[in-house]
C-alpha positions as CSV (number, residue, x, y, z in Angstrom):
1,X,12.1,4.7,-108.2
2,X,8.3,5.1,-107.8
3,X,8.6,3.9,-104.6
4,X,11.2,6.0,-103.1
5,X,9.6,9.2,-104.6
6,X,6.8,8.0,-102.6
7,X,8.4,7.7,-99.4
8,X,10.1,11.2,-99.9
9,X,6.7,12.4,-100.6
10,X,5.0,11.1,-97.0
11,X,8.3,12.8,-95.6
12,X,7.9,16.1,-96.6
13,X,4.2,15.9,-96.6
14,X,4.8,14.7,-92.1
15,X,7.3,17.3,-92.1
16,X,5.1,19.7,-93.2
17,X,2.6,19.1,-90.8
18,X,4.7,18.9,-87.3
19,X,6.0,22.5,-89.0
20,X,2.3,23.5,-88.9
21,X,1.7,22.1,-85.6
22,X,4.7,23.9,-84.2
23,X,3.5,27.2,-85.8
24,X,0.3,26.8,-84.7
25,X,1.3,26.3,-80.7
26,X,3.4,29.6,-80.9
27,X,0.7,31.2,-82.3
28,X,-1.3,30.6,-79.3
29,X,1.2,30.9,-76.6
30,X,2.2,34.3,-78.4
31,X,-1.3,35.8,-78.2
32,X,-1.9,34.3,-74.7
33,X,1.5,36.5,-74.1
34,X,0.4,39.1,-76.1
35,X,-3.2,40.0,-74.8
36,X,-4.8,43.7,-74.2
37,X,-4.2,44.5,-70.8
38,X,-8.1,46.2,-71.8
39,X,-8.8,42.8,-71.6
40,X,-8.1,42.0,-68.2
41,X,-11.8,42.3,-67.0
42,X,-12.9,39.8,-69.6
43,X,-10.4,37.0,-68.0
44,X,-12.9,36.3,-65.4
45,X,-11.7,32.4,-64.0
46,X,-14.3,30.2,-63.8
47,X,-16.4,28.7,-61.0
48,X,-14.7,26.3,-59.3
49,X,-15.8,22.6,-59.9
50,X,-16.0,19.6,-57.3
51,X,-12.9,17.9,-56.6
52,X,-14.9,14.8,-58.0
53,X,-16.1,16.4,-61.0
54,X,-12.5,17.3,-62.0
55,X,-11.0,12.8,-61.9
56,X,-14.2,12.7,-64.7
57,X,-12.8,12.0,-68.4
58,X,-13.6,15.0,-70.2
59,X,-12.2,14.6,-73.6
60,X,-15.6,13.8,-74.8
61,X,-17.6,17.0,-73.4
62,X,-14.8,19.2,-74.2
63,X,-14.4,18.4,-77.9
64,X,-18.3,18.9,-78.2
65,X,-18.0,22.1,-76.9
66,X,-15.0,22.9,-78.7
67,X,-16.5,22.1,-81.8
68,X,-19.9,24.0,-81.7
69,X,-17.7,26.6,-80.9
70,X,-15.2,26.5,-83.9
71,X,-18.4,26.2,-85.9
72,X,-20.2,29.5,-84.5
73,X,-17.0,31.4,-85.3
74,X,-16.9,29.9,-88.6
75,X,-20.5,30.7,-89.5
76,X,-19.7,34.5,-88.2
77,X,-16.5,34.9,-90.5
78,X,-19.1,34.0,-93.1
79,X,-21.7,36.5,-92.3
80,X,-24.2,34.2,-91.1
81,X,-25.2,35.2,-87.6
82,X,-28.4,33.6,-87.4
83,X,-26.5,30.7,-87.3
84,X,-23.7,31.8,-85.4
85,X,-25.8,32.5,-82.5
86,X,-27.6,29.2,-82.8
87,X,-24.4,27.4,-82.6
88,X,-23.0,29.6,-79.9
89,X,-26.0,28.9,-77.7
90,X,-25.4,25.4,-77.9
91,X,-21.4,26.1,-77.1
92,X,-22.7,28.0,-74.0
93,X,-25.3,25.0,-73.1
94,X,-22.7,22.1,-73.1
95,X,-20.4,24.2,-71.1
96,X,-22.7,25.1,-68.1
97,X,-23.7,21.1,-68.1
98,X,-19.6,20.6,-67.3
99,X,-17.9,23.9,-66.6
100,X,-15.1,22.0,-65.4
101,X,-14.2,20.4,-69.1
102,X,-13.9,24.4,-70.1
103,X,-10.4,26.1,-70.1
104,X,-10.2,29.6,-68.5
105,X,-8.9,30.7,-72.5
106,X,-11.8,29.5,-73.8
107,X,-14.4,31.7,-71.8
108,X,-12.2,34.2,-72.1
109,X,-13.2,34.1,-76.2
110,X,-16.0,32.8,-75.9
111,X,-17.3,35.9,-73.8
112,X,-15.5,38.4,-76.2
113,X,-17.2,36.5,-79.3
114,X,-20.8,37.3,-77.4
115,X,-19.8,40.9,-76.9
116,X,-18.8,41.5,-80.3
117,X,-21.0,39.8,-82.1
118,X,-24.0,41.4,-80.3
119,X,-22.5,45.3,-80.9
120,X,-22.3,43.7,-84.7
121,X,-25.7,43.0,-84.7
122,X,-26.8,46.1,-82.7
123,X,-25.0,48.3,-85.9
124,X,-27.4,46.4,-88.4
125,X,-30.7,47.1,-86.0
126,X,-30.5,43.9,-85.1
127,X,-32.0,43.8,-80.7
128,X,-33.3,41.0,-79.8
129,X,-30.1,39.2,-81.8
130,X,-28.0,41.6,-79.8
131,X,-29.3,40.7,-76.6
132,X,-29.1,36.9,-77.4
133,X,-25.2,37.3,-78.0
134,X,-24.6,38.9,-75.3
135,X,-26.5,36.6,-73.3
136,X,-24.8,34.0,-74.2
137,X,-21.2,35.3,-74.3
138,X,-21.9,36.4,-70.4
139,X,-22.8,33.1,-69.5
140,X,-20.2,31.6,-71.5
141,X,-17.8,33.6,-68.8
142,X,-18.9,31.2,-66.0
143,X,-19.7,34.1,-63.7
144,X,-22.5,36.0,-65.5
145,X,-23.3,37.9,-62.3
146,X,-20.0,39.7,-62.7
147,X,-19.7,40.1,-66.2
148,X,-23.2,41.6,-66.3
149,X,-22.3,44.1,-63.5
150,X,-19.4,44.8,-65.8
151,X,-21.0,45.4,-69.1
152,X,-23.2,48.2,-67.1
153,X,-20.0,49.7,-66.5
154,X,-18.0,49.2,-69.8
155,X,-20.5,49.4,-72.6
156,X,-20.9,52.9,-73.9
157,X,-24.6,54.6,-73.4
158,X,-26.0,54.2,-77.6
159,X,-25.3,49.8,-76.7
160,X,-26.7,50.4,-72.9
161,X,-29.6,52.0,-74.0
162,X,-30.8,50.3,-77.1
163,X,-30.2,46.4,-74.9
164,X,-32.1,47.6,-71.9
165,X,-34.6,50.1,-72.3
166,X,-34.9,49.7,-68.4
167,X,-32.4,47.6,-66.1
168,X,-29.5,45.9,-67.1
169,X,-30.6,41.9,-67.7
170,X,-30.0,38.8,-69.6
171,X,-31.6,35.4,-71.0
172,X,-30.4,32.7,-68.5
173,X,-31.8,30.4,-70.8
174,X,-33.1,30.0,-74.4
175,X,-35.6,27.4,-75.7
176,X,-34.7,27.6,-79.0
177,X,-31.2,26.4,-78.6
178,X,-31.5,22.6,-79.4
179,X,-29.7,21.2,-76.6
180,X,-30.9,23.2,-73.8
181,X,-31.9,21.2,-70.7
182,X,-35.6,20.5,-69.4
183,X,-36.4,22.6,-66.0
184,X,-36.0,19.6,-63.6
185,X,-37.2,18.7,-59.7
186,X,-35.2,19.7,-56.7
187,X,-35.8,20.9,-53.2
188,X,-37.7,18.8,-50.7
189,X,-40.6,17.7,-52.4
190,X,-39.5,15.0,-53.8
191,X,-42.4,12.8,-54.3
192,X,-44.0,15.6,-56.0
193,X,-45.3,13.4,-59.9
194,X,-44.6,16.0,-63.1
195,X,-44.1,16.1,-66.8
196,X,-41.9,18.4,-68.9
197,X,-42.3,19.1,-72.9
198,X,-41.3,21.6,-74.7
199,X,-43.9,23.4,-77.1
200,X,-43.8,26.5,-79.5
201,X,-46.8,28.2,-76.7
202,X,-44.2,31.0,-75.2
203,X,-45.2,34.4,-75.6
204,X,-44.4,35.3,-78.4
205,X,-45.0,31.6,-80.0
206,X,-41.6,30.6,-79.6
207,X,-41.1,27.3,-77.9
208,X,-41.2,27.6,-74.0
209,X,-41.4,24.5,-71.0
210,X,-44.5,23.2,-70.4
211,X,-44.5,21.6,-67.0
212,X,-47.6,19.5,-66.1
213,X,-47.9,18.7,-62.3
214,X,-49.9,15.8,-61.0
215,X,-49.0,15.6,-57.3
216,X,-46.9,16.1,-54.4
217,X,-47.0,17.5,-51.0
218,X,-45.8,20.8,-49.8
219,X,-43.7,23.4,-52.6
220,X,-42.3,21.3,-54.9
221,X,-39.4,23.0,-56.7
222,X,-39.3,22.8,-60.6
223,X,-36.3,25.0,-62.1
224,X,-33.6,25.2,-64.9
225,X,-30.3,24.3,-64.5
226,X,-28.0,27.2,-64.5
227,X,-24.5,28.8,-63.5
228,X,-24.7,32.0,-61.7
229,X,-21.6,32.9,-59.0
230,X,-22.1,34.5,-56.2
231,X,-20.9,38.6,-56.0
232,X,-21.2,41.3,-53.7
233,X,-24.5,43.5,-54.4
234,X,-27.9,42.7,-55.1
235,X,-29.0,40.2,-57.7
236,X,-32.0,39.6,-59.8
237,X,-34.2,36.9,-60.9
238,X,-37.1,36.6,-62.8
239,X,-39.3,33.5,-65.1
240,X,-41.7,34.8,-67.0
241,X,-44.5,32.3,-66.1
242,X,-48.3,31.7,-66.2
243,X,-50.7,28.7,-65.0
244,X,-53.5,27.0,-66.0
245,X,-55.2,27.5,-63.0
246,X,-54.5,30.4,-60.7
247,X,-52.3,30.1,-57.8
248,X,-49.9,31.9,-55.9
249,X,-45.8,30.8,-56.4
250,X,-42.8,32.4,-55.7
251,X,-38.8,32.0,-57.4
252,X,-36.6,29.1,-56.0
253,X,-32.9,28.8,-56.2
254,X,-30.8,26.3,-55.4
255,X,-26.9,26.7,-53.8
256,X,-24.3,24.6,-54.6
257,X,-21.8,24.2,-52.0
258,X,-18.5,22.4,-53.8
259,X,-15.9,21.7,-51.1
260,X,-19.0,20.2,-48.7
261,X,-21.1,18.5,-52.2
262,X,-24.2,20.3,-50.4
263,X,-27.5,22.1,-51.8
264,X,-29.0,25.0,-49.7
265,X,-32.2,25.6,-51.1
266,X,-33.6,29.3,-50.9
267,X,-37.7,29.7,-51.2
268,X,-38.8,33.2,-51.3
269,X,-41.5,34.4,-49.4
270,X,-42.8,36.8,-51.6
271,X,-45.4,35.4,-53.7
272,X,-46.9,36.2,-57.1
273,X,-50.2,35.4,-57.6
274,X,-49.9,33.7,-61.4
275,X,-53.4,33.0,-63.7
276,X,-53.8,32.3,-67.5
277,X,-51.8,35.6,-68.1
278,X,-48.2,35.9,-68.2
279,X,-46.4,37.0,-65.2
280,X,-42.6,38.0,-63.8
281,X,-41.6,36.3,-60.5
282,X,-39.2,37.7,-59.1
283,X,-36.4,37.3,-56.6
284,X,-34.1,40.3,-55.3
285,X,-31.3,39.7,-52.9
286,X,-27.6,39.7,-51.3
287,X,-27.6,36.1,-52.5
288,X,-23.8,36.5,-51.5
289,X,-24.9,37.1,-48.2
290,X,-27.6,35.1,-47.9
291,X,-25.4,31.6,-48.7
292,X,-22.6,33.2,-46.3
293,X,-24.8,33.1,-43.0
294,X,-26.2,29.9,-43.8
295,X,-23.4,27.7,-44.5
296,X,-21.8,29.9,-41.6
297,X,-24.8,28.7,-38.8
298,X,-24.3,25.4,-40.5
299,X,-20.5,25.4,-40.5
300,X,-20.1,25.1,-44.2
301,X,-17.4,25.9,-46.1
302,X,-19.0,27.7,-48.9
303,X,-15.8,28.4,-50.8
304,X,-17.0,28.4,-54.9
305,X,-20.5,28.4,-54.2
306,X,-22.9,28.9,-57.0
307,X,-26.5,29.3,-57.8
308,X,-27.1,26.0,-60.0
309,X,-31.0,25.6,-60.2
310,X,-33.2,28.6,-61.0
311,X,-37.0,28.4,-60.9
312,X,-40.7,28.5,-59.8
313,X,-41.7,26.8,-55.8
314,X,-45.5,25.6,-56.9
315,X,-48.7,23.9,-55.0
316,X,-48.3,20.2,-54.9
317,X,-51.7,19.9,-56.6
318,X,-51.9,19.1,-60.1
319,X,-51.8,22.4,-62.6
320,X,-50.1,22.7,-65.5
321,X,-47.3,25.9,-65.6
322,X,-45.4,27.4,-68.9
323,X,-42.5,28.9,-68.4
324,X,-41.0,30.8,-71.1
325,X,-37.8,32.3,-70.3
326,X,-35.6,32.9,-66.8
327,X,-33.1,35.9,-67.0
328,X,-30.6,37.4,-64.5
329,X,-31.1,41.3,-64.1
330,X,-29.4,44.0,-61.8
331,X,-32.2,45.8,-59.6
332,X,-31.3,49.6,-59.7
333,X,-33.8,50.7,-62.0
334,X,-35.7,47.7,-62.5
335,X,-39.3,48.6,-63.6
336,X,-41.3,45.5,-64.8
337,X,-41.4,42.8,-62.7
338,X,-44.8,42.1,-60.8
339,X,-45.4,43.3,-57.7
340,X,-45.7,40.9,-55.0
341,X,-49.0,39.7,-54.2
342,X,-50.8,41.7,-51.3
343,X,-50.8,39.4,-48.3
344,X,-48.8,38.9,-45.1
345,X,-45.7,36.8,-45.6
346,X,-46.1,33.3,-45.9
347,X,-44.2,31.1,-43.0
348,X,-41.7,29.0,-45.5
349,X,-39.8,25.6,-43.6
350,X,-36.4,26.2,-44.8
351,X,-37.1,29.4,-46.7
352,X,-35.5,32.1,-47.2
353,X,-36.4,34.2,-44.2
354,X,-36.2,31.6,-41.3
């Protein structure tokens, strides 16, 4: 008798759970049906990933994401935004590492959840928060470059004005977020001999990269990994950088060309001369058009091309550089980035200008 009350027991108990399965897959099918049509700027698709990238198994990188991201929502819902926004940073982090584990739905939430959350924290006083979430949510998108051009547009002027004081701009990257990736080597200089640690030296004693450079010939290019598309207009970036002994550097970008599994490397010519103080270097430009004309002289197909590397071109000799933080800005109206140092423009091989 025990036994067969046990048995009808499991049943009802499996029974209940396929019912909750069932009800939980209409639930989501019904609100993908269901959604705003006000929504329909926020269903950005992401950037495209290399045909080899996409045969990886991705189970692994996609229930990590997942998860930090069930556990920022769930840290919200309990009022605890702090660490909400730490978790969500980390969400954002493992999905720039492999946007192609991430499900258009996903960034679709995962760049409302920024935007909400950061007018949230904006009604309790909350700025700097603000701008973190909103950060984070835009790069969560997979095309922040869009979605910030957007957010100009949609956000009333009381969220506009108390974010950006001056030009519209957010944190490409954040130190603080436990997983967030060292600024790494790329361009030609390949020999160049460097060290990377983080320390709690950024401006305002928060923890910032500390890049110590020993050798290497030419402009060694040492930048963060990002995920910026390519749109139509002019596009900003800026690190907020300083050296230990002073020496002129400029911004350096790196393309990445899917379909062709190619890098087209952008130095600037424009260089800011950068002492014990901290500076902005910054880069301005049709980045759109720039990667167009190149991979077109090259015969390129630059179909998905992105901006994955974002950072400082340096002197080969040995120096030590802090950076503290890289953000993505829109130009019009941009008032305090450095101006360029006074000099004729510097002959770059493969730059920018060639």
């Amino acid at each position: 008798m025990r036994t067969t009350k046990t048995k009808l027991l499991v049943i009802a108990a499996t029974g209940l759970l396929i019912a909750a399965l069932v009800l939980a897959m209409a639930a989501f099918f019904a609100s993908r049906r269901g959604k705003k049509t006000a929504d329909r700027e926020e269903n950005t698709p992401p950037l495209a990933a290399s045909p080899a990238d996409t045969g990886l198994d991705t189970s692994g990188a996609r229930s990590t994401g997942m998860a930090l991201f069930s556990r920022a929502n769930e840290l919200a819902r309990l009022g605890d935004n702090e660490g909400a926004l730490a978790a969500f940073e980390q969400t954002v982090t493992e999905w720039e590492a492999r946007p192609w584990t991430v499900p258009e739905e996903m960034r679709r939430r995962g760049r409302l959840f920024g935007k909400q959350l950061a007018l949230l924290s904006l009604e309790d006083g909350a700025t700097q928060q603000a701008l973190r979430f909103l950060s984070a949510g835009t790069r969560a998108s997979g095309r922040p470059f869009s979605a910030l051009q957007e957010h100009r547009a949609r956000l009333d002027a009381a969220a506009r004005s108390a974010l950006w004081p001056e030009s519209p701009f957010i944190l490409l990257t954040s130190f603080t977020a436990e997983n967030t990736p060292l600024p790494v080597l790329f361009g030609a200089a390949q020999d160049a001999v460097f060290e990377v640690r983080l320390e709690a030296a950024g401006e305002t004693n928060e923890p910032c990269a500390v890049i110590s450079v020993s050798s290497g010939k030419g402009r060694p290019c040492i930048g963060l990994p990002t995920l910026v598309d390519l749109s139509s207009g002019r596009l900003g970036l800026r690190a907020r950088v300083k050296a230990e002994k002073p020496v002129p550097i400029s911004m350096a970008l790196r393309f990445w060309l899917p379909r062709e599994k190619v890098e087209l490397i952008y130095l600037s010519t424009e260089l800011h001369k950068v002492d014990s103080g901290w500076t902005w270097v910054t880069v301005e430009d049709d980045f759109l058009k720039y990667c167009y004309d190149h991979a077109s002289a090259a015969n390129l197909d630059m179909a998905g091309a992105y901006i994955d590397r974002a950072g400082i071109a340096v002197a080969g000799e040995p120096n030590t550089f802090w950076m503290d933080r890289l953000e993505l800005y829109l130009p019009a109206g941009e008032g305090h980035a450095t101006e360029p140092e006074k000099a004729a423009p510097v002959s770059v091989p493969g730059g920018a200008h060639e």
